[in-house]
MMTF fields as JSON, N, C-alpha, C and O atoms, coordinates in Angstrom:
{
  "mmtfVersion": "1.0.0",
  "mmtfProducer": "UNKNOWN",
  "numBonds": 403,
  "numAtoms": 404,
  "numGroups": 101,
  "numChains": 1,
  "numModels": 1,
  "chainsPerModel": [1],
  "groupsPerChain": [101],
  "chainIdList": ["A"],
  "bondAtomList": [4, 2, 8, 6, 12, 10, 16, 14, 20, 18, 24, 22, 28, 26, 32, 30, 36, 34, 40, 38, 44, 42, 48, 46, 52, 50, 56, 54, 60, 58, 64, 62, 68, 66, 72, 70, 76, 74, 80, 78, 84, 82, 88, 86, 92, 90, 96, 94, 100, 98, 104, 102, 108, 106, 112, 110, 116, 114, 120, 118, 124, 122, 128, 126, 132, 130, 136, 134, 140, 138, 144, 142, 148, 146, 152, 150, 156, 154, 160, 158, 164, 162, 168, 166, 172, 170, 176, 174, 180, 178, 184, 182, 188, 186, 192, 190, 196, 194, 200, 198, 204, 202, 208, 206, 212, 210, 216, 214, 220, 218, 224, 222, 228, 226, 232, 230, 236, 234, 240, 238, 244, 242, 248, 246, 252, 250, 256, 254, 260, 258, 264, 262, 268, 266, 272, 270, 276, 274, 280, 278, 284, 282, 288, 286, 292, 290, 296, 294, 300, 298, 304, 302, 308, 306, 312, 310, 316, 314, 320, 318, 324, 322, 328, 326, 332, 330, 336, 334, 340, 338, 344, 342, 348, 346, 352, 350, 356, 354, 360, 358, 364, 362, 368, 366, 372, 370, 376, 374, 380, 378, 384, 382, 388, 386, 392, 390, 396, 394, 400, 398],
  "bondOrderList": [1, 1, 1, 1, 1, 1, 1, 1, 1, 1, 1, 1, 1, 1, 1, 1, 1, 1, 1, 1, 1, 1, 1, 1, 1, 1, 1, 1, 1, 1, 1, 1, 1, 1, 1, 1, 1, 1, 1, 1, 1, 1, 1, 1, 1, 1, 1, 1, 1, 1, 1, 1, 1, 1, 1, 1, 1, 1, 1, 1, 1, 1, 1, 1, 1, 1, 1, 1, 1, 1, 1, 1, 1, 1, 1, 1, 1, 1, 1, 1, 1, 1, 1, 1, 1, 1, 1, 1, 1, 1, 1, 1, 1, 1, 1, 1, 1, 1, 1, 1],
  "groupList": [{"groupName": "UNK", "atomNameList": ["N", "CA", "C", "O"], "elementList": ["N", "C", "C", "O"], "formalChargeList": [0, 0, 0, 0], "bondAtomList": [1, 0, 2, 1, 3, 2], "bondOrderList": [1, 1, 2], "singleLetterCode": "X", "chemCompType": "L-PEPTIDE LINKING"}],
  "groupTypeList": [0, 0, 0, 0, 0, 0, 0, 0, 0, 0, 0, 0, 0, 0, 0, 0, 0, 0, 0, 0, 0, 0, 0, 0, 0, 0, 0, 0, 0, 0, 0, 0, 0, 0, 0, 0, 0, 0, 0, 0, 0, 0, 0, 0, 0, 0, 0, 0, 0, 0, 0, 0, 0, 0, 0, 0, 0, 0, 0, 0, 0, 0, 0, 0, 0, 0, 0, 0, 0, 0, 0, 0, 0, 0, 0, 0, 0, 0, 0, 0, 0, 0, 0, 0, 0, 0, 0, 0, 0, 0, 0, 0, 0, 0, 0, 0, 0, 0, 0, 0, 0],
  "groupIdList": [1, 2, 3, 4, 5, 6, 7, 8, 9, 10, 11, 12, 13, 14, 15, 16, 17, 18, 19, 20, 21, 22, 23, 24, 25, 26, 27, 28, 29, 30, 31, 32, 33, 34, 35, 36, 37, 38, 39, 40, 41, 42, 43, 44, 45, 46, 47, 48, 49, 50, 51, 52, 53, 54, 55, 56, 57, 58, 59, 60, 61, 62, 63, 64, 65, 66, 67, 68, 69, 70, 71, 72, 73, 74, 75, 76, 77, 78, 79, 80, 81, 82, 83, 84, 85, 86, 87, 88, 89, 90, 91, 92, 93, 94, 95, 96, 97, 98, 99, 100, 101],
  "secStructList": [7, 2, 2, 2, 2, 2, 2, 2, 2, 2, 2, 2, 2, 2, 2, 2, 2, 2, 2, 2, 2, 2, 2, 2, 2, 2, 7, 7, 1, 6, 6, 6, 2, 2, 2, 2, 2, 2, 2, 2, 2, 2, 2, 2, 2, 2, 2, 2, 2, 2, 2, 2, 2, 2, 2, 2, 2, 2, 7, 7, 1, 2, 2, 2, 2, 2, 2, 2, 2, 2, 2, 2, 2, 2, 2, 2, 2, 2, 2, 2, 2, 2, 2, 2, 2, 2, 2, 2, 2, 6, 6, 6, 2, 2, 2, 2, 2, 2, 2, 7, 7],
  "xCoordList": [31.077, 31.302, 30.245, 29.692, 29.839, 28.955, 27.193, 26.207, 27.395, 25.696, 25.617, 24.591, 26.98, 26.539, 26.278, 25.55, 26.802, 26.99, 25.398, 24.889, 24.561, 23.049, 22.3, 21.289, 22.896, 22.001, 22.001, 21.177, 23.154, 23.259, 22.308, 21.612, 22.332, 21.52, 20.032, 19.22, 19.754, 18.549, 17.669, 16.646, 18.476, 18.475, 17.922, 16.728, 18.8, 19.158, 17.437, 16.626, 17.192, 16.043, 14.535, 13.581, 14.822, 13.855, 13.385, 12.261, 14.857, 14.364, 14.621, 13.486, 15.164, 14.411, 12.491, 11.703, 12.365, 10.831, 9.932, 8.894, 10.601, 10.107, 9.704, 8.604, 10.706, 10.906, 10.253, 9.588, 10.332, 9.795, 8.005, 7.282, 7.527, 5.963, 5.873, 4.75, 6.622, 6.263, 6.079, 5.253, 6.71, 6.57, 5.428, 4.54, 5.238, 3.423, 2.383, 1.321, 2.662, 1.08, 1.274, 0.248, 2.435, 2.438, 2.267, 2.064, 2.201, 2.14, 0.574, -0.188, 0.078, -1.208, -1.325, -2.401, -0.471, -0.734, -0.45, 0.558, -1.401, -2.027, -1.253, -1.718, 0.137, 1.279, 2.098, 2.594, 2.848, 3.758, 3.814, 4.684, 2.554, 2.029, 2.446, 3.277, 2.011, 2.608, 4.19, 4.789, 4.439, 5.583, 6.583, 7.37, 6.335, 6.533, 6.398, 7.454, 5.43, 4.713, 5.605, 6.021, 5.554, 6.985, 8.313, 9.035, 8.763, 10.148, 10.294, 11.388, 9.066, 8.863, 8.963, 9.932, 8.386, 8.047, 9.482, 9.769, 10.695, 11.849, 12.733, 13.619, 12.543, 13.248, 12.682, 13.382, 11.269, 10.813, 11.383, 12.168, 10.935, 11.969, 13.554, 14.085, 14.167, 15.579, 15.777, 16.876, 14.65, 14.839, 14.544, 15.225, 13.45, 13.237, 14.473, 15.142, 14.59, 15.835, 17.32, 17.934, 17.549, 18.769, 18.103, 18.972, 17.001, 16.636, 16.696, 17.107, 16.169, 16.119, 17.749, 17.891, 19.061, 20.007, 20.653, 21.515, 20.518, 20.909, 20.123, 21.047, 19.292, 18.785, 19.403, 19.666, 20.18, 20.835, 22.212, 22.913, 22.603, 24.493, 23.711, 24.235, 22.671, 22.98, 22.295, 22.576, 21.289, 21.102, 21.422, 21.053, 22.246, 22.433, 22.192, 22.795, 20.879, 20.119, 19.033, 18.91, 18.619, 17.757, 16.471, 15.731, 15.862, 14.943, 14.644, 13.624, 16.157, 16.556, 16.789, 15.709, 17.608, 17.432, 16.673, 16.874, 15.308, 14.313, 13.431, 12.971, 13.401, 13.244, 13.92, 13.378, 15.367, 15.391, 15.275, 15.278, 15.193, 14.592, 13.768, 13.967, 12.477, 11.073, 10.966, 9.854, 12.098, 12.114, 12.957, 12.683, 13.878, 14.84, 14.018, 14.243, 13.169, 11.669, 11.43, 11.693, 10.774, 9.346, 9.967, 9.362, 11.379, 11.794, 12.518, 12.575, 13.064, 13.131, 11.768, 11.76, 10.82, 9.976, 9.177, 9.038, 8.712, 8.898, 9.437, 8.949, 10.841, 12.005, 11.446, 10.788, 11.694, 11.691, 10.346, 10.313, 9.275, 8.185, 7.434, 6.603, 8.381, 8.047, 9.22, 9.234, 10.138, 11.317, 10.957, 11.556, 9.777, 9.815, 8.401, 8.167, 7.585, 6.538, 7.159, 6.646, 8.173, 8.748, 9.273, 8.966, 10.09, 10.939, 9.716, 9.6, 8.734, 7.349, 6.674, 6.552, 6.168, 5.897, 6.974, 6.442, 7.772, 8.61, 8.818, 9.954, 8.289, 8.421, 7.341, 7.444, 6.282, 5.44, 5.092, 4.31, 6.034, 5.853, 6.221, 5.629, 6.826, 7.25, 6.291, 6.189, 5.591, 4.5, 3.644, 3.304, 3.091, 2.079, 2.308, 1.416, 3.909, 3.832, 3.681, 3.404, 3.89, 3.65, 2.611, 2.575, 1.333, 0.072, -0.596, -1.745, 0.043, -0.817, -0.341, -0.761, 0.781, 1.534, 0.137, 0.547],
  "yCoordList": [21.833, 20.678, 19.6, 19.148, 19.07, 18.268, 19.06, 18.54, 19.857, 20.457, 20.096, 19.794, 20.096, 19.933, 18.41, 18.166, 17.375, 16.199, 15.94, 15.447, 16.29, 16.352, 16.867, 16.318, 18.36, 18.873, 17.92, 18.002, 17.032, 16.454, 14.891, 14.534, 14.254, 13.353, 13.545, 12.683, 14.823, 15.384, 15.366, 14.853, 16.012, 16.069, 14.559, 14.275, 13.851, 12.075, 11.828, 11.97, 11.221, 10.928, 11.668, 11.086, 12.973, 13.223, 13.026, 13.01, 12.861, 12.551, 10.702, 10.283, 9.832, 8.605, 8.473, 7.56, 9.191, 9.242, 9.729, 9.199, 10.843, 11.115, 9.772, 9.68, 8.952, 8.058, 6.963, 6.267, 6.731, 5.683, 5.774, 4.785, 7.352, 7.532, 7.771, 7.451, 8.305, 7.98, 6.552, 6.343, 5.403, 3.87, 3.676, 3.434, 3.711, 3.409, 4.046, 3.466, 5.396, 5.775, 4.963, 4.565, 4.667, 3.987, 2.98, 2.661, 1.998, 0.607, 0.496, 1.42, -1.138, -1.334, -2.67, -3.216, -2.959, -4.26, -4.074, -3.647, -4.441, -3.42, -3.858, -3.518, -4.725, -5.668, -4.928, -4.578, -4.151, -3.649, -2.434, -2.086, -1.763, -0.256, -0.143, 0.717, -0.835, -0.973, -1.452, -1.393, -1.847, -2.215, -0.815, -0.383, -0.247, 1.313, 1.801, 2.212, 2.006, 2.831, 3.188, 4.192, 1.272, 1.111, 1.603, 1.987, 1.643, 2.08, 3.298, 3.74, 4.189, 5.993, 5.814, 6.471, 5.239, 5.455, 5.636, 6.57, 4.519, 4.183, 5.481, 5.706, 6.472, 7.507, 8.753, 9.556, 8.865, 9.993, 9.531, 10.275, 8.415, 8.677, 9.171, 9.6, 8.962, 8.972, 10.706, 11.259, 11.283, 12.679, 13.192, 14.14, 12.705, 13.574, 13.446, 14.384, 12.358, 12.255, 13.143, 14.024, 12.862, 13.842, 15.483, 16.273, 15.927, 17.298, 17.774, 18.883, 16.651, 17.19, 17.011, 17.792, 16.336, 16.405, 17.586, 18.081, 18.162, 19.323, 20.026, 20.653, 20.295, 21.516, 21.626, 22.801, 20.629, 21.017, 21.456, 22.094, 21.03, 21.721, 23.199, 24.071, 23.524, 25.137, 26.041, 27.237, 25.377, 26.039, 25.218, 24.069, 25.524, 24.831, 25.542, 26.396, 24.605, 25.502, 24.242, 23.176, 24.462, 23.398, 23.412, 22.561, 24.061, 23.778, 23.119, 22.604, 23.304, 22.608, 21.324, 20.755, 20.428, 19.528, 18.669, 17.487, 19.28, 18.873, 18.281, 17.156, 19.295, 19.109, 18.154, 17.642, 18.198, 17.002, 15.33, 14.263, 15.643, 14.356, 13.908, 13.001, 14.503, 14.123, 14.291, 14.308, 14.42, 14.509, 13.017, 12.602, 12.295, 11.596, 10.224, 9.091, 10.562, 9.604, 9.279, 8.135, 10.252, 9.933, 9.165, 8.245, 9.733, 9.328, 7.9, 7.216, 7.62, 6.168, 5.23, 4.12, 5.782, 4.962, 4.669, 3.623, 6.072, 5.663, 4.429, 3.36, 5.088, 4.075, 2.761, 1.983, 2.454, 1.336, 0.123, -1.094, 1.312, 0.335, -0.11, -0.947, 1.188, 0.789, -0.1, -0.767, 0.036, -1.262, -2.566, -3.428, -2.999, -4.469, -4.372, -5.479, -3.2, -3.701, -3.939, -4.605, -3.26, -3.475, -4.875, -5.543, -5.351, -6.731, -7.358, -8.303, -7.412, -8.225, -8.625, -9.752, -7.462, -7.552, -7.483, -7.561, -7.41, -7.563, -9.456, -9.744, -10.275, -11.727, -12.339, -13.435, -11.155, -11.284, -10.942, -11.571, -9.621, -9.239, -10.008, -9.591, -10.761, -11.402, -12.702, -13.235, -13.075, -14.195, -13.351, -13.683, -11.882, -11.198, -10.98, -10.928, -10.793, -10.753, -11.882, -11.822, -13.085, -14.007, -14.529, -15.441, -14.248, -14.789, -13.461, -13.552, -12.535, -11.258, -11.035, -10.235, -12.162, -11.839, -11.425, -11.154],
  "zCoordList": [-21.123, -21.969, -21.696, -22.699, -20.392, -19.916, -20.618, -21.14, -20.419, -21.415, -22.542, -23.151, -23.014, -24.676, -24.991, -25.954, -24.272, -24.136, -24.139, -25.145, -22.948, -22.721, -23.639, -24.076, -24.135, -25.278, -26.745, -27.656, -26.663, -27.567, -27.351, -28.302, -26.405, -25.918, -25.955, -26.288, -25.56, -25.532, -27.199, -27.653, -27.564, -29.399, -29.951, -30.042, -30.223, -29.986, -30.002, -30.918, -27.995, -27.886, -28.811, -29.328, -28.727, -29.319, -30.821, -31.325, -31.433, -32.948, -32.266, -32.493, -31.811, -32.087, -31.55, -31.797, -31.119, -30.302, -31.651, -32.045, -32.222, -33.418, -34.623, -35.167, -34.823, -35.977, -35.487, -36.254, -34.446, -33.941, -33.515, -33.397, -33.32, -33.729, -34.772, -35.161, -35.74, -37.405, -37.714, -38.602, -37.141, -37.6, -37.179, -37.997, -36.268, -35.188, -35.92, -36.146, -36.368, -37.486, -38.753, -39.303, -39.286, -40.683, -40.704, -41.875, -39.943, -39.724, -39.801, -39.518, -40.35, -39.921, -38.93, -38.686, -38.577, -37.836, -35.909, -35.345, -35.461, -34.185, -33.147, -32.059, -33.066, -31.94, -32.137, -31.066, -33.528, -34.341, -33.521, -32.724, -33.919, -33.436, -32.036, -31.743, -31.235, -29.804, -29.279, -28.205, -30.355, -30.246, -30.469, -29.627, -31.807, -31.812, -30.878, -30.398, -30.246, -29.403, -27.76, -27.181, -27.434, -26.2, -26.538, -25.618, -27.847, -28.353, -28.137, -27.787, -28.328, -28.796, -27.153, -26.772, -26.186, -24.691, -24.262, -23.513, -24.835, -24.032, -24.282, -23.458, -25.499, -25.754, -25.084, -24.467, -25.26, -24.548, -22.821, -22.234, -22.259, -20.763, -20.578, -19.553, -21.971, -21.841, -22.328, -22.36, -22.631, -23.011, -21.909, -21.519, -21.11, -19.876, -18.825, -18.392, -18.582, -17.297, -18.12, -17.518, -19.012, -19.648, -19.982, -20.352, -19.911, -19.957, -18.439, -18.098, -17.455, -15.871, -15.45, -14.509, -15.713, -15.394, -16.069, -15.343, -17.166, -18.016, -16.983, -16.465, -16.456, -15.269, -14.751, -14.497, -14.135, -12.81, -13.109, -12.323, -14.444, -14.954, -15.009, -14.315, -15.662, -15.837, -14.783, -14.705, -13.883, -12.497, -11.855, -12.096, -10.777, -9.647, -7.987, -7.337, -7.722, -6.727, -6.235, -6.837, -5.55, -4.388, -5.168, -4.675, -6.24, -6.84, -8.01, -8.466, -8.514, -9.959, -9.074, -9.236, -8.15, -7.828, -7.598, -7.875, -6.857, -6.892, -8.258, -8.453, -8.961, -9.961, -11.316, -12.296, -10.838, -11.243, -10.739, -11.352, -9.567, -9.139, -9.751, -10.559, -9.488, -10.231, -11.696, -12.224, -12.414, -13.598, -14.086, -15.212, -13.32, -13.252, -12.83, -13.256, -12.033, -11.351, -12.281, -12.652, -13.099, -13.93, -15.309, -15.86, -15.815, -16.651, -16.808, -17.83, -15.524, -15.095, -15.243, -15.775, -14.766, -14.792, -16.277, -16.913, -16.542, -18.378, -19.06, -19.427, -19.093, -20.22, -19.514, -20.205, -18.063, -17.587, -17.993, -18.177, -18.0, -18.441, -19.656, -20.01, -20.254, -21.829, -22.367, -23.402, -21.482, -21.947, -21.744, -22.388, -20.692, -20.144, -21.613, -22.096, -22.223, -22.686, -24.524, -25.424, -24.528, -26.064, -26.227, -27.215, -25.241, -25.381, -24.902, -25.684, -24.098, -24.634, -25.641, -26.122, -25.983, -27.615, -28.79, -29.897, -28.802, -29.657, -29.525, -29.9, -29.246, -28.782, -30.226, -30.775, -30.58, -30.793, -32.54, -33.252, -32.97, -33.93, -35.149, -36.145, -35.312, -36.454, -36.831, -37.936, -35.55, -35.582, -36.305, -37.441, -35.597, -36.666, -37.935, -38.783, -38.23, -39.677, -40.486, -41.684, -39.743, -40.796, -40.868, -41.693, -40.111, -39.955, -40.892, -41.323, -41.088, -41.829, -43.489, -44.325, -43.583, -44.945, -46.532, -47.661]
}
């Protein structure tokens, strides 16, 4: 029951990571794009740490742990830094739109 929960989370992140790099190529205003860009960042971390915790429900073994550590690492650190760079620029985007109207 807990896999499907992840497989379903997993799913999730990857289509917002999807929609959210479709906004970043369609856009032309270059704060926006990055702003996309940190959003697509905060989902791809949240796909990796929920793909490395789904490792360890369906192997459970001292290598899948490991592995999800450094999967749980990397994906923390992701979300985390594309989260402080989205609510940055996101401070920012609506000034660009109205200076670009």
């Amino acid at each position: 029951m807990l896999n499907y929960i992840f497989i379903t989370l997993i799913v999730i992140a990857f289509v917002v990571y999807f929609y959210f790099k479709t906004k970043q190529f369609r856009t032309n205003l270059p704060i926006r794009k990055k702003w996309y860009k940190a959003k697509a960042g905060v989902a791809l971390g949240i796909f990796i740490i929920a793909f490395g915790i789904n490792a360890i429900i369906i192997h459970q073994s001292l290598v899948s742990y490991i592995i999800c550590a450094v999967f749980a690492i990397i994906g923390f650190m992701e979300s985390y830094s594309n989260y402080k760079r989205a609510r940055h620029e996101g401070k920012f985007v609506m000034e660009e739109y109205e200076l670009n109207k």
